[in-house]
N, C-alpha and C positions, 0 to 999 in steps of 0.2 A: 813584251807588254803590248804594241802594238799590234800584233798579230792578237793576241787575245780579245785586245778592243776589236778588230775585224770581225772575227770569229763572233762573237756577242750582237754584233750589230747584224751580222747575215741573219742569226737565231733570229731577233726583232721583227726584221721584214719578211718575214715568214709567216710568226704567230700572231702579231703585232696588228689589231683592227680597229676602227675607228669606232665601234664600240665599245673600246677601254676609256673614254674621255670621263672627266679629265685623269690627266697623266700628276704624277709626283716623279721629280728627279733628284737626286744630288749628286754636283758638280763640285769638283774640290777650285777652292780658290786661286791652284797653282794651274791650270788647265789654262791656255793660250788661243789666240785665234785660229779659226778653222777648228776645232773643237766639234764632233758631231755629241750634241745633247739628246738627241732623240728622233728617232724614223718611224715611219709609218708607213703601215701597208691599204690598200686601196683598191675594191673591183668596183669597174668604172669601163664596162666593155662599148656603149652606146652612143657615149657624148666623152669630152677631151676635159677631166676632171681638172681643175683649179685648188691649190692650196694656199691658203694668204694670212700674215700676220697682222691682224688687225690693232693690236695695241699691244703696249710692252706697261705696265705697273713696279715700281716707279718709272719714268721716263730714261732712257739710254739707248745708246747706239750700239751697245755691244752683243745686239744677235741681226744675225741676215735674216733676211726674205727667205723664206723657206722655200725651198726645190723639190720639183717633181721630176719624175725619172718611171719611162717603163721599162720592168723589168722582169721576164716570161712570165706576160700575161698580166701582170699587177703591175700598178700605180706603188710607187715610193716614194716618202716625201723624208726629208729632215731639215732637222733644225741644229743650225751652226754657230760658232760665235764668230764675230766681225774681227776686222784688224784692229779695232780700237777697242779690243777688249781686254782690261782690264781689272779680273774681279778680286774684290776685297769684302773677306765674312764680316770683316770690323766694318766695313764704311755701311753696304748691305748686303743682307744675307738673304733675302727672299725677291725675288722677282715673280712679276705674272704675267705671264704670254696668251694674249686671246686670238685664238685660231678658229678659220674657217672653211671647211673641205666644200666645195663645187662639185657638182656631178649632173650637167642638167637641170633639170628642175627641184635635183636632190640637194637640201645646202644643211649642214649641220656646221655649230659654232661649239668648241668644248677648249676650259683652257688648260695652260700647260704652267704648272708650279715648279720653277727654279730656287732650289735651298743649294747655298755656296758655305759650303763646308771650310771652316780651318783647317791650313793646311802647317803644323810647324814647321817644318821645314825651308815652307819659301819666304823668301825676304824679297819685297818690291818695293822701288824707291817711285815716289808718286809726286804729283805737283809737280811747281815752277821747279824745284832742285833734280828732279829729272829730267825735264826740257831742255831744248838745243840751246838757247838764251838762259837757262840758269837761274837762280834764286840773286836778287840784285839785293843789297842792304848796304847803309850808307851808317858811318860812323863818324864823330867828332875828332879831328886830330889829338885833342887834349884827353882822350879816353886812358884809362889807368891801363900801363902795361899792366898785361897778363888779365883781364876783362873779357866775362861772357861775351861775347860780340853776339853769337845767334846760336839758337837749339835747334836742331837738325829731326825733326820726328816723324818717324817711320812707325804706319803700327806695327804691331808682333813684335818690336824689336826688343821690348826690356824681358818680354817674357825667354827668349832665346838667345839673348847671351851673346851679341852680335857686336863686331868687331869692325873701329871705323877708322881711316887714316888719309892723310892725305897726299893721294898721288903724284900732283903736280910737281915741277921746280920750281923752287922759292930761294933760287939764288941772287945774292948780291951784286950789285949793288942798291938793284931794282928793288929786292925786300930789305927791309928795315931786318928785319930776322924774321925766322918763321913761325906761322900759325901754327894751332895742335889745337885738336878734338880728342876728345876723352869719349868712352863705350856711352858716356849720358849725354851723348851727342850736341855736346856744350864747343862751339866755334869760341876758342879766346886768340886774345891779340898779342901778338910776341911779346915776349919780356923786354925789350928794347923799348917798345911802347909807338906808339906813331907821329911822336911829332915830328914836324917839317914834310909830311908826307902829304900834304892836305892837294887835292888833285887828283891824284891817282886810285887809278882802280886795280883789286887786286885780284888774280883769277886763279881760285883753288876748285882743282878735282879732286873730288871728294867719294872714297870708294868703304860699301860695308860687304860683308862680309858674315856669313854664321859657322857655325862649328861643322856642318853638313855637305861645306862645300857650296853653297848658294851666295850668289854674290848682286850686285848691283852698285852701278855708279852716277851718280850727280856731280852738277857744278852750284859752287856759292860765288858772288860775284860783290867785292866789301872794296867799296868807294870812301874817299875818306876827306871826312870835310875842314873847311876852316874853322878855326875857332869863333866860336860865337860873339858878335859884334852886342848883344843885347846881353842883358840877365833875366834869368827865371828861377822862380822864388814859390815856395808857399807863405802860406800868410802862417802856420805852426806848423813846427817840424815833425811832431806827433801828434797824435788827434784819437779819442776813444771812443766809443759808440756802444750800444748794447741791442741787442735784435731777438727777438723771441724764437726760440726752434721751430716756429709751428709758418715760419714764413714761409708765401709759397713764393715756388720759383718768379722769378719776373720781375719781383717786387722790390722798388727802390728801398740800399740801404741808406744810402749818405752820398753827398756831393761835392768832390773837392774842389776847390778856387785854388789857383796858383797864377801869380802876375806874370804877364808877358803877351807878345802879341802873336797872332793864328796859332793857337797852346793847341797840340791833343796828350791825350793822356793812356796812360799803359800801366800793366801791374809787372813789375818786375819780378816780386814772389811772392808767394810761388809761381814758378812757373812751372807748366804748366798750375792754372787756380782751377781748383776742384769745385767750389763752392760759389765765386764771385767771379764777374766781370765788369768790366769799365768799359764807358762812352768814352770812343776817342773825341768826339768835341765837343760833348760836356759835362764831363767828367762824374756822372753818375754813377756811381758801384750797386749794382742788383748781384740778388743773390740768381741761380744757375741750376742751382738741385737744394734738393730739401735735406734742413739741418735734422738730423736724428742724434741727438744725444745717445740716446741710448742702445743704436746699433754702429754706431762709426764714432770713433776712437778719437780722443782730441779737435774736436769740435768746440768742446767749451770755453774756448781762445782761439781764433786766428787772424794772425800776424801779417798784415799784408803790406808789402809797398811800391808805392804806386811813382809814378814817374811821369812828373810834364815838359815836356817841349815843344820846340816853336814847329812848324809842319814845315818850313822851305831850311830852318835849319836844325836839325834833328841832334845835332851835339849839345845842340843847348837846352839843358834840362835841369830839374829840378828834383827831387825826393822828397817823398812823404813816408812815415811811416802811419800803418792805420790800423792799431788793434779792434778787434769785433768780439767783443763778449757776445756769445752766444743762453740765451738764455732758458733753464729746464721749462716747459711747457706740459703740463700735464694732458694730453689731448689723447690719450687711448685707454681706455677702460682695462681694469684686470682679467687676463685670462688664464681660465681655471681649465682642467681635467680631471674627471671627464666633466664635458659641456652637460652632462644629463644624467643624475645618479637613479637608477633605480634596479628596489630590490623586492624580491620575494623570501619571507619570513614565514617562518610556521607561527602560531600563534601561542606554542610553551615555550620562543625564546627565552632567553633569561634576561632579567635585568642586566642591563650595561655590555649586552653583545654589540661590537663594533660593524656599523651597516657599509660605511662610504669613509674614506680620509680622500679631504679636498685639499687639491695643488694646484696655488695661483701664484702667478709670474704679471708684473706691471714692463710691459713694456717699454714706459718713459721712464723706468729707474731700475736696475737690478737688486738693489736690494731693498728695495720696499717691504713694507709692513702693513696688514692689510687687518679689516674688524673684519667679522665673519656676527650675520642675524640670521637668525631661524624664523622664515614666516611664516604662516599656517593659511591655506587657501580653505580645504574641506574638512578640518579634523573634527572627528565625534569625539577626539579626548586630546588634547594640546599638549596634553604631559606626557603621553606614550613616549613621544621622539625629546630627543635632548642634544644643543650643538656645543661639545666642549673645543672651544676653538676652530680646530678643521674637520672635526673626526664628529660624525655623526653616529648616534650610540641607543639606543632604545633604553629609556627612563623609565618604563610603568610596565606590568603585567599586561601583556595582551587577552583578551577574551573574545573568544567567536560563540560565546556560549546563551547569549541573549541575543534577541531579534535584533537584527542591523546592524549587531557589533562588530560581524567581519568584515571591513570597508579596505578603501585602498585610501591611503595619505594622501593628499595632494598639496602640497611644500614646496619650498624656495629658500636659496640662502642665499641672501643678501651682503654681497665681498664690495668693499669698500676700500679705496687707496688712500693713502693720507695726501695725495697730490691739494694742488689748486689751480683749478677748480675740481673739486671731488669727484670724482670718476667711480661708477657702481657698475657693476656687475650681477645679474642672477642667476642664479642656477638652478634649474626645478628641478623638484624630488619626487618621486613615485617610488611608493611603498606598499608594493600589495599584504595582505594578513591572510594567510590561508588557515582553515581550519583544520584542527585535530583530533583523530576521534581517542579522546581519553579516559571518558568512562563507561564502562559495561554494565547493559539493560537490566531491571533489575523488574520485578514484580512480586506482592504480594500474595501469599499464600491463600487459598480461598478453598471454603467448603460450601457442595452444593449435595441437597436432597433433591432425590430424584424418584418416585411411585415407579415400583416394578413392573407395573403393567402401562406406564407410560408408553407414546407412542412418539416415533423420532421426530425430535424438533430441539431447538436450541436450549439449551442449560442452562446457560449463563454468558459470561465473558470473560476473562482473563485482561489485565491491564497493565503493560508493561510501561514500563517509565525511562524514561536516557534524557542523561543531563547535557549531554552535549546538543548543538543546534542543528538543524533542527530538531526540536524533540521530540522524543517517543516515535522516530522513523524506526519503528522494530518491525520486525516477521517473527510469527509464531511457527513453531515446528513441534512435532508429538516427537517422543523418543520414546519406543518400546512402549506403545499404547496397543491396549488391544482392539479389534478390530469395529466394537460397538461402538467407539467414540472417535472424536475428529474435531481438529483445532483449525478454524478458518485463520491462512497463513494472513492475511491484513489487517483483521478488525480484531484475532484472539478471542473470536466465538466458539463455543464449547459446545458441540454440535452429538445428540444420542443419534447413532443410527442404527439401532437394533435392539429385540428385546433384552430386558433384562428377570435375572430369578434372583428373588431375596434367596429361596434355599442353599443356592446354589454359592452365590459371594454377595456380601453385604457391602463391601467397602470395597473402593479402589482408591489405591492412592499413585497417582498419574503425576508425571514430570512433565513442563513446559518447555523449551527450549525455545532462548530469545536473540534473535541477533539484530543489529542493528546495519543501517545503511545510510549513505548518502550524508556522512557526517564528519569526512576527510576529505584533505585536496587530492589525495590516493584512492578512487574507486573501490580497490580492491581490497581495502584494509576496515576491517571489521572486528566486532567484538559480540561478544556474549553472556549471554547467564540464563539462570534458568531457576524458575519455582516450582512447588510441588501444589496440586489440586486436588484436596478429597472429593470424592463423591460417597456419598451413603444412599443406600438403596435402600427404599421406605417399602415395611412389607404390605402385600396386601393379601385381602384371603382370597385364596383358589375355591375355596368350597364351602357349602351351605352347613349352618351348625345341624346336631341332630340332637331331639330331645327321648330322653327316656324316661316315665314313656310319650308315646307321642299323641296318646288321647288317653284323660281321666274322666272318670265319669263317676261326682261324690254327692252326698247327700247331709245338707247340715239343718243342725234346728238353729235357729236366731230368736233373739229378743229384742224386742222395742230400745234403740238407741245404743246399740252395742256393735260395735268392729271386733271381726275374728281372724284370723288368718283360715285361707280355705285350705292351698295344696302351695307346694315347692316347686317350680317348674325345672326341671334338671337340663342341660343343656352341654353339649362340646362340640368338637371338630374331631373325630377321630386321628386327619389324619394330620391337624398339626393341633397335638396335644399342649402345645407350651401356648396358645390362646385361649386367654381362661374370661375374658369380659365379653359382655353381650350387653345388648340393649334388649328389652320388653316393652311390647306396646299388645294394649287391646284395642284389635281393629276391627270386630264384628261381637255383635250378640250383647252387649253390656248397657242394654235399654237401662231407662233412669238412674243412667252411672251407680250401680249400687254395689261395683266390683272396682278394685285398683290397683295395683300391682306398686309393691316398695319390694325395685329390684326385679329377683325372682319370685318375691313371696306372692302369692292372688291373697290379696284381703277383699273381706267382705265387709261392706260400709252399711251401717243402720241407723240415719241418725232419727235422732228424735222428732225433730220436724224436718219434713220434707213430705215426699208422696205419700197418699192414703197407706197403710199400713194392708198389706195382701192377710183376706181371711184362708185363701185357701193354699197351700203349695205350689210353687211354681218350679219350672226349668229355666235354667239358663244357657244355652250352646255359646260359650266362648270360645275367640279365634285370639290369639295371642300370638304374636308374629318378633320373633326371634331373629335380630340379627346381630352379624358380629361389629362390636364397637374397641378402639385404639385409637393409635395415631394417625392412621389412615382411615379416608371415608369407605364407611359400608353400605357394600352393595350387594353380598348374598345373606338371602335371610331364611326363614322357615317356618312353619305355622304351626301351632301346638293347639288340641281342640279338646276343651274342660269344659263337661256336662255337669251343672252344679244343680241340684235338687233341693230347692230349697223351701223347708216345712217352718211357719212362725211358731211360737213359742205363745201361747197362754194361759192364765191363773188358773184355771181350772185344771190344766192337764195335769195327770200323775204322776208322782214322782220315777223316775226310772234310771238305770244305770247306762251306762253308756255302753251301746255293745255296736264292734266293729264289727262287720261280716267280711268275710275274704271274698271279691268275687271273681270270678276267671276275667283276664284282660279281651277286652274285643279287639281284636283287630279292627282298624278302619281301612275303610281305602279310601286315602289322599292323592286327590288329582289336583296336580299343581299344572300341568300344559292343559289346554285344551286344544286339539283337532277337531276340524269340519268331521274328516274321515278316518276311520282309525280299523284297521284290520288286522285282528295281534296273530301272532304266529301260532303252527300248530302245536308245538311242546307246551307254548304257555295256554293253552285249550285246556289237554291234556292233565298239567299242572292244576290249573281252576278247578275242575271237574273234581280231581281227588281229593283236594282242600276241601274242596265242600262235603263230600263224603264223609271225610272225618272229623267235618265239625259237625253234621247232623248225628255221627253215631258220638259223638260228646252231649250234644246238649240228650238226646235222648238218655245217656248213662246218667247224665246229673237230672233229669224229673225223676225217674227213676228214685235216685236218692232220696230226695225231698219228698217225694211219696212216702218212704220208709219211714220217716223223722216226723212227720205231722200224724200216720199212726201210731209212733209210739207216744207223744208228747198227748194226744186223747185219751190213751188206755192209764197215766198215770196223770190224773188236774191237780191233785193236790199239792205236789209237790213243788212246785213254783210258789205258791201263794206264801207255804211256808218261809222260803227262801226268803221271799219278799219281805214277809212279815221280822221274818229275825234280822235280818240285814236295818229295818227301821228301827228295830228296837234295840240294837245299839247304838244306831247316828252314827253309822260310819259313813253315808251315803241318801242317808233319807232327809236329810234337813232344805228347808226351804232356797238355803244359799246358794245348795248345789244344784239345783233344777232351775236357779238364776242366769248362773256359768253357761247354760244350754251347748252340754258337748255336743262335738260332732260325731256322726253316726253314719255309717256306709253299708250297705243294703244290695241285697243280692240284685234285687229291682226296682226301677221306678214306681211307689205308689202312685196310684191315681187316683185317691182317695184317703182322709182320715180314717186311720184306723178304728175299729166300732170301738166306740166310750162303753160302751155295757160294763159296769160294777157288778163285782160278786161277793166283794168282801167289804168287812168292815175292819179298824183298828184304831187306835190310838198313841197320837205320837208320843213316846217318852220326854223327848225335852220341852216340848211346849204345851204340853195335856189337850192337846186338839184332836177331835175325832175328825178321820179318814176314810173313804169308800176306794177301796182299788180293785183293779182289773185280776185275776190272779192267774189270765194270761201274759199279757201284757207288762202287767206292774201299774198302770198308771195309777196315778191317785189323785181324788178328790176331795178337797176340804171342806169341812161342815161347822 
């Protein structure tokens, strides 16, 4: 062992520098003078370094002046213990060493902490009973045989089971009989007892002993005196008192009086007193440590007695006994675990889920009974949480589903001892409420109309809903949308981005996809739904109507204050035959509005007052502009052009039948564009050129014709007049009614002139006996 301590100590002065300070040691308490605690090493090549102990914490002599030594090349210093060392971990266990190295003008100060380790094993006997003069005590002759005389205490020794006897000779005639010590190191007085011995002093070496082989010896030195010439008395042999637990050390409890002269006073038991002490000269009892009822054991009585006598004669004494009721003091509040409950909750816990069970323990009582109060610092709702005794429990449905509903508790429970004075305790609550996303986004179905030849821009919107909080945090998404359309993922804007054809698809009916965000304490926990969005495509027309035919050209008789229908204006789209409605409008040629159109029909309007009344025929070029009308606005249209020829009707003119003439259609040419410059191709030259050709060799084949017909209609006059005549004389056709009717009549050409009135006949009407002059060209007639 010694070599090994060498060994260690050379490692030290080696690695060992003064810039380790400060140093921590432990020394065991069996460790003797000359003891090295610690060495140091030291370069110091310039100047003759200095090491010095500057002070020792507590005060004692049991370390030396620290030594310096060179040794190749380095300074080494340690530190030793003296010959009057001592050490005891019970009496103290920490020491401080302030040290100071020298080197020149180099001076560092660092200190040195000594911890004095228990050691069980060693037994050291301490005080005046190990001194060369011995522990001295003086005894009254009249002492009861077999009487505590003195307690011998040694620390360590109860815990180690140490063994004490007495070595001396205690032979007669000189002892009465001998002393004995018991392992509770109780010195009693023979059984013989000591009177007549008063004088004598009696000298016992006294040796202990542990189970380990460690040993030590002391002397007691029991002087034995006369019997007391006076008495000493209390004034009550018993005496009670009561003291509250919560006294502090120091603090007087009670003062005993006992008669006699220069009295001190002593507690005979306990011995050693744990709790109290006594003034020896006057007789004060203070308590020494604090009464805890409720961590140390039989406190709530102690039994003490106390002992006076005279100081020059120490036999003469007296006894008290002094019970101390100790009394419960409620002086510590309850303590609970944990100090601080909190929790995190989803907000679909269920009613009556258990958050926190509180465990509180009173200190000044172990089985106390404590209230328990629920206090409310920040609640939006006081009845969510509920405290059944200890156990904290959630009372109400939680909701994070309204604005500010998901908050965090801020609570206290209020523990309570039944002590006196009432001692509280609180314990704060933190309750967070995390939100849940529970239900999935939902939206209404929507129909939007959209014009086919629309151009891209916004639709509509889509509007999805979530009832969880915050609301309506949805994103839109298209699924299997075709490429025309597009749903803005934030706002659910329904966006065209390309043409569309009524022919082609009328309807789409498109799904939305909605998911939702930012509406769990989990980021990544989402839900969904989804609505369906029509769209209907509004037709529109691609092309201009076309009318058959596309120019008429008629000729009507009228009468004073009569509407007729002129012509029908026929009208379609070839190439989308399922558009059957148009609108008519006359936009040119309808001077003193005397034409109007119901629908397709052209009426002719004659009222009875308005403009002069035309004596001679006129024309009319109307421009009648066709377009297509529906659900959609129209915007191609066409122009139909009806040349109406119209002759008035008068009393004088002659009767005649209606005769239609077929005439060949003229083509017109309708220029709808106009160009500055216009230079047509050579086919369509070509084209022009031979059109005309064979409409000059038409119109010539038809004079032709009409040459033939007006010779023969010369070579026979009579035959018409006849016609005429019989056709009146039956009234099938002659009567006045019917030249009222004024039929329409259509003519190979525009007259430019009344045809010649010249009469060549005469006759008389069968139904009304009126005579008649008619043309018996003609037919007209005139009445006489």
């Amino acid at each position: 062992m010694v070599l090994l301590r060498l060994l260690v100590l050379l490692f030290a002065l080696v690695v060992t520098d003064l810039h380790s300070l400060p140093w921590f040691i432990n020394v065991s308490e069996s460790q003797g003078p000359g003891t090295i605690l610690q060495s140091f090493s030291f370069n110091c090549s310039s100047h003759t370094p200095t090491l010095e102990l500057l002070d020792v914490q507590p005060a004692t002599t049991f370390f030396n002046r620290p030594s310096l030594a060179r040794w190749q090349g380095i300074y080494v210093g340690k530190v030793t213990l003296s010959s009057s060392a001592r050490l005891d971990a019970l009496m103290v266990n920490h020491y401080k060493l302030q040290l100071r190295f020298t080197c020149g003008n180099y001076v560092m100060e660092g200190p040195l902490f000594v911890d004095v380790q228990r050691d069980p094993g060693h037994i050291q006997c301490a005080g005046q009973f190990a001194s060369q003069a011995g522990e001295m005590i003086q005894v009254p002759e009249t002492v009861t045989p077999g009487a505590r005389l003195y307690t011998l205490l040694l620390p360590g020794l109860e815990s180690q089971g140490a063994q004490m006897s007495i070595i001396s000779v205690q032979d007669p005639p000189y002892f009465p009989g001998p002393f004995s010590i018991n392992e509770q190191g109780w010195l009693q007085a023979p059984s013989q007892g000591l009177k007549g011995q008063a004088g004598k002093v009696f000298q016992l070496q006294i040796s202990v002993s542990s189970g380990q082989g460690q040993s030590c010896q002391g002397m007691v030195m029991v002087k034995v005196l006369s019997a007391p010439s006076s008495q000493v008395s209390f004034l009550e042999q018993a005496q009670n008192i009561t003291i509250p637990e919560n006294l502090v050390p120091g603090s007087e409890v009670v003062q005993v009086h006992a008669r006699g002269s220069d009295l001190r006073y002593e507690i005979l038991s306990p011995m050693p007193s744990p709790f109290f002490a006594i003034g020896q000269a006057d007789g004060v009892v203070r308590s020494i440590a604090p009464l805890d009822l409720a961590r140390t054991a039989g406190t709530a009585v102690i039994r003490l007695q106390v002992k006076a006598f005279e100081r020059l004669r120490p036999w003469a004494i007296a006894k008290l006994d002094l019970t101390v009721n100790v009394q419960l003091v409620n002086q510590w509040p309850p303590r609970c675990l944990p100090a601080l409950l909190m929790s995190q909750i989803p907000e679909t816990v269920p009613v009556g889920t258990v958050l926190h069970t509180l465990t509180c323990t009173d200190p000044d009582s172990a089985g106390a009974t404590f209230d328990y109060q629920l206090l409310f610092h920040s609640p939006p709702n006081p009845n969510s949480l509920c405290l059944h005794n200890r156990v904290l429990e959630v009372n109400a449905t939680l909701d994070c589903d309204t604005p500010g509903a998901c908050f965090q508790y801020a609570a206290s429970i209020l523990v309570l001892d039944g002590g006196q004075p009432q001692m509280t305790t609180e314990v704060p609550i933190l309750v967070m409420v995390t939100p849940v996303n529970e239900f999935s986004p939902v939206c209404a179905p929507r129909t939007f109309r959209v014009r086919e030849d629309a151009e891209p821009h916004t639709i509509g919107s889509v509007v999805g809903t979530d009832m969880d909080y915050p609301h309506d945090s949805v994103e839109y998404y298209t699924s299997g949308w075709p490429a025309i359309f597009a749903v803005d993922r934030l706002s659910g804007e329904v966006h065209l981005l390309g043409p569309l054809d009524y022919e082609q698809q009328r309807l789409y009916r498109l799904t939305v996809l909605l998911i939702d965000h930012g509406q769990d304490w989990d980021p990544t926990c989402h839900r969904s739904g989804s609505c369906t969005i029509t769209i209907e495509v509004e037709d529109v027309n691609d092309y201009a109507p076309e009318c058959e035919p596309s120019f008429q050209e008629l000729t009507i008789y009228t009468s004073l204050g009569r509407s007729m229908e002129v012509t029908k204006v026929s009208c379609r789209i070839p190439q989308e035959p399922q558009r059957l409605a148009f609108s008519y409008n006359i936009v040119g040629g309808n001077s003193q509005s005397r034409f109007s159109l119901q629908g397709a029909i052209l009426v002719h309007n004659d009222p009875a007052l308005g403009p002069p009344w035309p004596e001679q025929p006129r024309t009319y070029e109307l421009l009648i502009c066709v377009a297509d009308a529906g659900p959609s606005i129209s915007h191609l249209s066409t122009t139909a052009t009806i040349i109406v020829h119209l002759v008035p009707w008068k009393a004088s003119t002659v009767a005649t039948s209606t005769h239609r003439a077929t005439v060949p259609s003229m083509i017109p040419l309708l220029v709808t564009d106009m160009e500055a410059f216009w230079q047509p191709e050579p086919w369509f030259v070509v084209v022009l050129t031979a059109t005309g050709t064979l409409l000059l060799l038409a119109l010539g084949w038809l004079l032709c014709k009409l040459l033939q017909g007006l010779a023969q209609l010369l070579q026979e006059p009579s035959k018409p007049a006849q016609a005429l005549l019989l056709n009146s004389i039956q009234g099938t056709k002659g009567s006045i009614e019917g030249f009222v009717e004024a039929p329409r009549m259509e003519m190979s050409q525009a007259p430019s002139s009344v045809i010649s009135l010249h009469f060549d006949g005469r006759a008389q009407d069968s139904r009304t006996g009126r005579d008649y002059l008619f043309n018996t060209r003609t037919g007209t007639r005139r009445w006489l």
